[in-house]
C-alpha positions as CSV (number, residue, x, y, z in Angstrom):
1,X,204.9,150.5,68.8
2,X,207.7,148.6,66.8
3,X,210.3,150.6,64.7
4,X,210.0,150.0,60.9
5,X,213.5,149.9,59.3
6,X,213.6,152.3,57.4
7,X,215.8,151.2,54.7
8,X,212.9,148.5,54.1
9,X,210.7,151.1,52.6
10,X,213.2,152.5,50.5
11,X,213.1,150.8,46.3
12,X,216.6,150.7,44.7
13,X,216.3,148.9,41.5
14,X,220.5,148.9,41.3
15,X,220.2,146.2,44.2
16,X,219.2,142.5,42.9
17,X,215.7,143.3,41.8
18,X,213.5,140.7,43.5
19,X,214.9,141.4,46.8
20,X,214.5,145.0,46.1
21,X,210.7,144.2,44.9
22,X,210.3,141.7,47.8
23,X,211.0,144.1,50.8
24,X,208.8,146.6,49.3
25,X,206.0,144.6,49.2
26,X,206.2,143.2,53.0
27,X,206.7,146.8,54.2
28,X,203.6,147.3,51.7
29,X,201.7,144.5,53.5
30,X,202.5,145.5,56.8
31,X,201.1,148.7,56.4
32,X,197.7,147.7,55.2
33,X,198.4,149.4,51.7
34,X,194.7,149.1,49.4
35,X,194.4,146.8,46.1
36,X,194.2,150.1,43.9
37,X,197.3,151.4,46.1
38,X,199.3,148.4,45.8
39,X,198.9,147.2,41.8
40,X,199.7,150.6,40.9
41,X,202.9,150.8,42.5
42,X,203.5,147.3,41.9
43,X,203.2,147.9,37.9
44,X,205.3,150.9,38.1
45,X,208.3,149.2,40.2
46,X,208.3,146.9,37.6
47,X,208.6,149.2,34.5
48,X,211.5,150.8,36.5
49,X,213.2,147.3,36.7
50,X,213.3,147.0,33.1
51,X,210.0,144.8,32.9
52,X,208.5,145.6,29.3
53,X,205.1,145.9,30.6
54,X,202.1,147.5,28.5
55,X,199.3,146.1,30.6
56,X,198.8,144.8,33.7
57,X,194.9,142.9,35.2
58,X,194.3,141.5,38.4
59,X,191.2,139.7,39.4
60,X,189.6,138.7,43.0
61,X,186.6,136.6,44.4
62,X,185.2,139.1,47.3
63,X,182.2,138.1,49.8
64,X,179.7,141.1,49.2
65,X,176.0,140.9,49.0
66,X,175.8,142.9,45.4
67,X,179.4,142.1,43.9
68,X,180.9,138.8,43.7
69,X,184.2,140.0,42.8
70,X,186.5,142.9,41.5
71,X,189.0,143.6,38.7
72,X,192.1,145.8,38.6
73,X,193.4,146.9,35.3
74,X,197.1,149.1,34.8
75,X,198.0,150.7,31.3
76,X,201.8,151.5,31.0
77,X,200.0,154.7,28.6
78,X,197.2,155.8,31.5
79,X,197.9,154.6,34.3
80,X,195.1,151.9,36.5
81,X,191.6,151.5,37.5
82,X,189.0,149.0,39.2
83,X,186.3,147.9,38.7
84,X,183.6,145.4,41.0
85,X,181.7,142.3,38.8
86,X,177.8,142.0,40.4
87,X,177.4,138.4,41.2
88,X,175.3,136.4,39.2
89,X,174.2,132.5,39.1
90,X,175.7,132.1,35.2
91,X,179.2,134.0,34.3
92,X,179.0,136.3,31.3
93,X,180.3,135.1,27.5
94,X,182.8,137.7,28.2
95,X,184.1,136.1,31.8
96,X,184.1,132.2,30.2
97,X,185.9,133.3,27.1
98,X,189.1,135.3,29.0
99,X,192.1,133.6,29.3
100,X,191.7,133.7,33.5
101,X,188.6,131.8,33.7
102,X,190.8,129.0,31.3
103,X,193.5,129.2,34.3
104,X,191.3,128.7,36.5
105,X,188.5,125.6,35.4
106,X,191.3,123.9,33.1
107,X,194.0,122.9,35.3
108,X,196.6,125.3,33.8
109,X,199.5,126.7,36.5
110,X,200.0,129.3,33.8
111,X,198.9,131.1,30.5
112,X,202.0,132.0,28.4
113,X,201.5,132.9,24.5
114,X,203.8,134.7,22.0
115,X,201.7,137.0,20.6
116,X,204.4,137.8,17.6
117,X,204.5,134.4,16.8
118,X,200.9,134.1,16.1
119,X,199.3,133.8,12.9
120,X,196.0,132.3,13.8
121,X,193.3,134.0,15.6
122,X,193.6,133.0,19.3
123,X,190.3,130.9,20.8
124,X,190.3,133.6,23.5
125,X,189.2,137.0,22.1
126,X,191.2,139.4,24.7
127,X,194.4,138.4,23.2
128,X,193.5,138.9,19.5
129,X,192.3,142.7,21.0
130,X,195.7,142.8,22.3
131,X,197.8,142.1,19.8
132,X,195.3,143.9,17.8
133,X,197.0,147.4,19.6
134,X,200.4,146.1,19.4
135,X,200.7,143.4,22.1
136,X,203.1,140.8,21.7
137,X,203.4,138.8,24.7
138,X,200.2,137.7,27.4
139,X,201.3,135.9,30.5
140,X,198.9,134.6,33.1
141,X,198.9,133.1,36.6
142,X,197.5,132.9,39.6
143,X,198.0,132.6,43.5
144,X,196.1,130.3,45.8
145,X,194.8,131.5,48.8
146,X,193.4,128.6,50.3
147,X,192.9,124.6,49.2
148,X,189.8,122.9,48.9
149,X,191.8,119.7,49.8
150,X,190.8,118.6,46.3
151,X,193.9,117.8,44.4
152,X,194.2,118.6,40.1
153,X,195.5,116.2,37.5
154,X,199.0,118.2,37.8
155,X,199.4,117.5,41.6
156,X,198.6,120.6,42.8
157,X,195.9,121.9,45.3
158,X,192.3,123.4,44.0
159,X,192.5,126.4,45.2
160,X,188.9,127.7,47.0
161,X,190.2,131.3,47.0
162,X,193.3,133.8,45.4
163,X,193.7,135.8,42.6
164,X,194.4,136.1,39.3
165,X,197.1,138.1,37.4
166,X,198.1,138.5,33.9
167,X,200.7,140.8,32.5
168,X,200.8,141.9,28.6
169,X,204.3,143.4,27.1
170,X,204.2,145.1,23.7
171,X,208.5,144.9,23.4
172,X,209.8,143.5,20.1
173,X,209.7,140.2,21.2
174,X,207.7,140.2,23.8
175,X,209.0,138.8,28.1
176,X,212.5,137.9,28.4
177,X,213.1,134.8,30.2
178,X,214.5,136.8,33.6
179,X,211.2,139.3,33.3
180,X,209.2,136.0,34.0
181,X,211.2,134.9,36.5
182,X,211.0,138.2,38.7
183,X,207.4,137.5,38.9
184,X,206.8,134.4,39.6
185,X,209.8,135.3,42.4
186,X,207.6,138.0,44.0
187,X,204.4,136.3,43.0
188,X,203.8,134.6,46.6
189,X,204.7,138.0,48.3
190,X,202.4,140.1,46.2
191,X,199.8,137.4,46.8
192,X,200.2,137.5,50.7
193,X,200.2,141.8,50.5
194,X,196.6,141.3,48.3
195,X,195.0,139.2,50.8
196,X,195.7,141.5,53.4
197,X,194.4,144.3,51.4
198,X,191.5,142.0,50.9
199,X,190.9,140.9,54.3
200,X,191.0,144.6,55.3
201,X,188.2,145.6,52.3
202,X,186.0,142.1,53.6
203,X,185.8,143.5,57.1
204,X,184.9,146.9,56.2
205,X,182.8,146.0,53.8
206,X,181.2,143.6,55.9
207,X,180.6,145.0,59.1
208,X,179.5,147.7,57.4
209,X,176.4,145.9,55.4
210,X,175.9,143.9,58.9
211,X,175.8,146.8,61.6
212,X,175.3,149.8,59.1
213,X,178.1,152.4,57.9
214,X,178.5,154.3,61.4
215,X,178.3,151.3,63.6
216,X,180.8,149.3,61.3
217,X,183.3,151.8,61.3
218,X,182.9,152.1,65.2
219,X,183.4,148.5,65.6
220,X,186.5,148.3,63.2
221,X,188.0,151.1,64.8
222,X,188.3,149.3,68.6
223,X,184.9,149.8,69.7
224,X,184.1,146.2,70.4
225,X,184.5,145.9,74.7
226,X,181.1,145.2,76.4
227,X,179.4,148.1,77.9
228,X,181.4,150.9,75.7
229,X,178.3,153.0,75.3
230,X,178.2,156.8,74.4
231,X,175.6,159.0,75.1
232,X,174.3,161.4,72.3
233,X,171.3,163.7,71.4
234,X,169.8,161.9,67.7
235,X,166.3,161.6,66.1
236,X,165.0,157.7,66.1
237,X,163.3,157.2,62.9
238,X,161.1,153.6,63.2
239,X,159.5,152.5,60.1
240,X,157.5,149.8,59.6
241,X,155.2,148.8,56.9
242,X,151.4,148.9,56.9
243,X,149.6,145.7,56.1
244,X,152.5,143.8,55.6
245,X,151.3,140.6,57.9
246,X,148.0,139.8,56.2
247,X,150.1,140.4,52.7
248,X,152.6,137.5,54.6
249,X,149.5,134.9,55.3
250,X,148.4,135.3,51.5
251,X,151.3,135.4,49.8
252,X,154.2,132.6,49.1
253,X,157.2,133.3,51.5
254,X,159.2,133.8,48.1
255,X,156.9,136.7,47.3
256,X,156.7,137.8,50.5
257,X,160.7,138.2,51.3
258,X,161.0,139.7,47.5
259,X,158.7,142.5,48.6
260,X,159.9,143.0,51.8
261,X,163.5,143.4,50.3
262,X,161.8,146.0,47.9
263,X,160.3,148.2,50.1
264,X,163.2,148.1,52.7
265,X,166.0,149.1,50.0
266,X,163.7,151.9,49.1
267,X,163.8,153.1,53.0
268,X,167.4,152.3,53.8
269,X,168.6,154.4,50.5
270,X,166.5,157.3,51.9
271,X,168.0,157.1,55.2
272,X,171.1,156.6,53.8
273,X,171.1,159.4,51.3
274,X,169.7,162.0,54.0
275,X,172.9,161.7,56.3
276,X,171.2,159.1,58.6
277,X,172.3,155.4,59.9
278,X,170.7,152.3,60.0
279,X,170.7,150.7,63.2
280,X,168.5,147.4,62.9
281,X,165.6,145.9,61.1
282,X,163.1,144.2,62.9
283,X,160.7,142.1,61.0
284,X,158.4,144.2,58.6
285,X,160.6,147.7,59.8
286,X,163.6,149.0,60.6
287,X,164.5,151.5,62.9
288,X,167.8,154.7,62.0
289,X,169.4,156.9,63.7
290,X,169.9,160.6,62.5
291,X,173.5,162.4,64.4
292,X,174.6,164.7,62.3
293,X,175.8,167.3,64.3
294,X,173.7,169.3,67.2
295,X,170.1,168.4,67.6
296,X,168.4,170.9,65.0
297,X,170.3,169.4,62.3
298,X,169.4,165.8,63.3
299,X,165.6,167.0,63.4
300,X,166.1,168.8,59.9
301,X,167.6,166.5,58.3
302,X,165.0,163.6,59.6
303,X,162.3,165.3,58.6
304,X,163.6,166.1,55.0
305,X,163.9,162.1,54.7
306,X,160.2,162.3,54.8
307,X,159.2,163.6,51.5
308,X,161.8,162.1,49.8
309,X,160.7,158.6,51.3
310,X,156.9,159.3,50.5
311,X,157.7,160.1,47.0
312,X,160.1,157.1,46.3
313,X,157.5,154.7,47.8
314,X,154.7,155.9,45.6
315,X,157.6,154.9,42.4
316,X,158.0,151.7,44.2
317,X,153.7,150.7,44.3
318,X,153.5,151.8,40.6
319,X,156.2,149.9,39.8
320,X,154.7,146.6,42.0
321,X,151.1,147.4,40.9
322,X,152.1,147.8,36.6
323,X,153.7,144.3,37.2
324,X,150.8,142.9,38.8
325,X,152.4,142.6,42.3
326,X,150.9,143.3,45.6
327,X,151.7,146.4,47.6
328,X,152.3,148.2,50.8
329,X,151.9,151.8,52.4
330,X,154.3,152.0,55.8
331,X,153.7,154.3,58.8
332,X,156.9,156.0,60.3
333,X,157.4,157.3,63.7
334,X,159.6,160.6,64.7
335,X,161.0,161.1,68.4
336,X,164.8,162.8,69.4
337,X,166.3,162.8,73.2
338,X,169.3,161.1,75.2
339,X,170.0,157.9,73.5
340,X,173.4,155.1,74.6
341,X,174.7,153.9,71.4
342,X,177.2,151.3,71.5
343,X,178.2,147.8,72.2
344,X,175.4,145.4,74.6
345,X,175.1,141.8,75.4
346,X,177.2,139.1,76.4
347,X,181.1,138.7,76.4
348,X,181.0,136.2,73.0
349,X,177.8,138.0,71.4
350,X,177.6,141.5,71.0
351,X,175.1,144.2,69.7
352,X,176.0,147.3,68.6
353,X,172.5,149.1,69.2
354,X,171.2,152.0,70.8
355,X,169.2,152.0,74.2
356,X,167.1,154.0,76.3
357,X,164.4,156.2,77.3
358,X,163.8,158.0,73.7
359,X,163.9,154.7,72.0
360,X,161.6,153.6,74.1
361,X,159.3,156.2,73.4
362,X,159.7,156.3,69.6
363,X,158.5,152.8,69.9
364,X,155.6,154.0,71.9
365,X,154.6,157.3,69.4
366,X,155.1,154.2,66.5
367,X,152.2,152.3,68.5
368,X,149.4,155.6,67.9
369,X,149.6,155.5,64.4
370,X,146.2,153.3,64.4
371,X,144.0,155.1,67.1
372,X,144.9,158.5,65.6
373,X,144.8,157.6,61.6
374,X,148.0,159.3,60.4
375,X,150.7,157.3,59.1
376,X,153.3,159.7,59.9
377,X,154.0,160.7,63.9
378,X,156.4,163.2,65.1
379,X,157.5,164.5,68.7
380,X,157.1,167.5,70.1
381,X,161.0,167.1,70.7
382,X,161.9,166.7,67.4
383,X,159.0,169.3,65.7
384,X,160.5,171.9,68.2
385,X,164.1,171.1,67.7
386,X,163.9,171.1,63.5
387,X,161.8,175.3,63.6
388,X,162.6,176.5,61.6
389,X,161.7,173.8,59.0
390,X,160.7,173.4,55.3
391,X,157.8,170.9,56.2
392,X,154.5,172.3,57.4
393,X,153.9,170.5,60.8
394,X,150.5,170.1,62.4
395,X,149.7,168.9,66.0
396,X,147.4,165.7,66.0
397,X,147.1,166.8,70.0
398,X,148.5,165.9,73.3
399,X,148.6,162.0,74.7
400,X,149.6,160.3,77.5
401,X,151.8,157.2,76.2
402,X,152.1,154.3,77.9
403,X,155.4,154.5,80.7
404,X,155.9,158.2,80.5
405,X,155.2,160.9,82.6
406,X,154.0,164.0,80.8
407,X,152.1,163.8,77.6
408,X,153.5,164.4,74.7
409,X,152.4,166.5,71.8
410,X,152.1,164.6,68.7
411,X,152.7,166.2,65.1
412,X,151.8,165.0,61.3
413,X,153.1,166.7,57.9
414,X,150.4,168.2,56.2
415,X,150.4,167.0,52.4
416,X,148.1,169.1,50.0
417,X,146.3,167.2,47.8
418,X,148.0,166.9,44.4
């Protein structure tokens, strides 16, 4: 492990102040400091330099299924906060009327306007907000991550990634000339310490929608050699939905992967909200993982899921069925034992899964929901494991499954009619 100097962490404004602002920000960088973290610091350093700074907004493209980006906002009065934009095909009035999205689609290096000096209402309506609470100074710029090759009128290289910063002063007369220029000095250092921070947030954030929270975190944290397997006791939960490929010979694939997205958001957020983990989805299913701590927990806490996934299902087909869509009912299969979780595969493609004999056998208990009628199967393992419980269980009887040994007694959860 290397030995940080020590006086590079230390902040003493008295030395010249980009230097000063500069070394902070590498030792910053270096130790992976968050976006939130950073800017607030950031703002705060440069108050104590002199900087006369009443607001502070940072903005970032991100790679996310749900958001396409996130905002970070510092008030000299209260302080910062962020927020994440959903991602959308057309950008909101708001978005295409800010002073940013001007940097960015008109070929501007920078945004500088005197607010003071101002007698006409500004074309963008942030800044007549501003000045509005006694702003009298917006500046505006940006840092390129990466070049699309593409070159702008000005010479410079379009940019395909970075972020965009503006700072607002409500002094007298706004920015001095030198407050400018200690920005746009530590401007390429704070840009490299944000991309780390955002490379950092991407993997999580990815590896996380990709493998599921546990399994991400596993994997970020050094879990990623071939063969790294750990035993553990869990409940597998397999769920899979009921009709679903006769709905997919009917329907237009559109429809068809619309639905399919509906009904599996409505079982990950279950699984998810009871304590469990996704582990895969495969086709018209998906099949979790409940380890929350010794096995009567993970039973408990499985077969609470249940309820809670039967009633938000019946929301979801009177949601489908008042909007004229086609539906779905799903069938969902109980069994806890041994299980290896962890990394499988070949030395350039890995899965980060779980094997063996009770995943197996959940796969086989899934396989009797048609011969026996019930939609809803649970093991002897896991209905003994869970007592006592606050579902009523009922045995369905004893079978033999296909490549094990002893039979196994099969349970339902007995619904009373409403």
């Amino acid at each position: 492990m290397l030995d940080m100097d020590k006086n590079m962490t230390s902040f003493d404004p008295a030395t010249a102040p980009a230097t000063s602002l500069i070394d902070w920000l590498v030792t910053k960088g270096l130790e992976g400091a968050g976006q939130e973290e950073l800017l607030e610091e950031f703002c705060t350093r440069l108050v104590e330099l002199g900087v006369p700074l009443m607001r502070f907004h940072a903005a970032q493209s991100t790679l996310h299924p749900v958001y396409g980006g996130t905002g970070y906002s510092w008030y000299h009065d209260k302080g910062g906060e962020s927020e994440k934009f959903e991602n959308t095909d057309t950008p909101s009035e708001q978005w295409q009327s800010s002073p940013l999205y001007a940097l960015l689609h008109e070929d501007l290096g920078e945004i500088r306007v005197k607010l003071y000096e101002q007698n006409e209402s500004s074309r963008f309506p942030l800044l007549n907000d501003l000045r509005e609470v006694g702003a009298t100074e917006y500046y505006a710029t940006g840092v390129s991550f990466e070049s699309s090759g593409q070159v702008r009128p000005n010479g410079a290289q379009k940019a395909t990634d970075g972020v965009l910063m503006s700072w607002t002063s409500n002094a007298p007369k706004g920015f001095e000339d030198t407050d400018l220029s200690l920005i746009r000095e530590v401007l390429p250092h704070l840009g490299l310490a944000l991309k780390s921070a955002k490379n950092q947030t991407l993997a999580r954030d990815l590896l996380r929608v990709y493998l599921g929270r546990d399994a991400g975190r596993r994997v970020l944290s050094g879990e990623i050699r071939r063969g790294s397997l750990q035993q553990i006791d869990a409940v597998i939960w397999n769920f899979d939905l009921e009709g679903f490929t006769n709905l997919s010979e009917e329907l237009p694939g559109l429809d068809i992967i619309e639905m399919l997205n509906d009904y599996l958001a409505v079982a990950v957020r279950v699984v998810h909200d009871s304590g469990g983990n996704i582990l895969k989805f495969m086709g018209d299913g998906l099949m979790a993982m409940f380890d929350v701590g010794e096995i009567d927990a993970d039973a408990r806490a499985a077969l609470s899921a249940v309820p809670l996934l039967q009633t938000r299902m019946a929301e979801l087909n009177a949601q489908r069925q008042a909007a004229g869509q086609p539906v779905a009912n799903f069938t969902l299969a109980l069994h806890s034992g041994e299980i290896l979780y962890g990394n499988i595969g070949s030395e350039t493609r890995l899965d980060f899964t779980v094997i063996g004999p009770a995943v197996n056998q959940a796969a086989r208990i899934a396989g009797m929901h048609r011969s026996l009628g019930q939609r809803i199967l649970i093991s002897d393992d896991v209905a003994s494991a869970a007592q006592p419980c606050a579902q009523e269980l009922v045995s369905v009887g004893r079978y033999m499954l296909r490549g094990v040994s002893e039979p196994k007694e099969l349970f339902t959860i007995y619904t009373p009619a409403s």
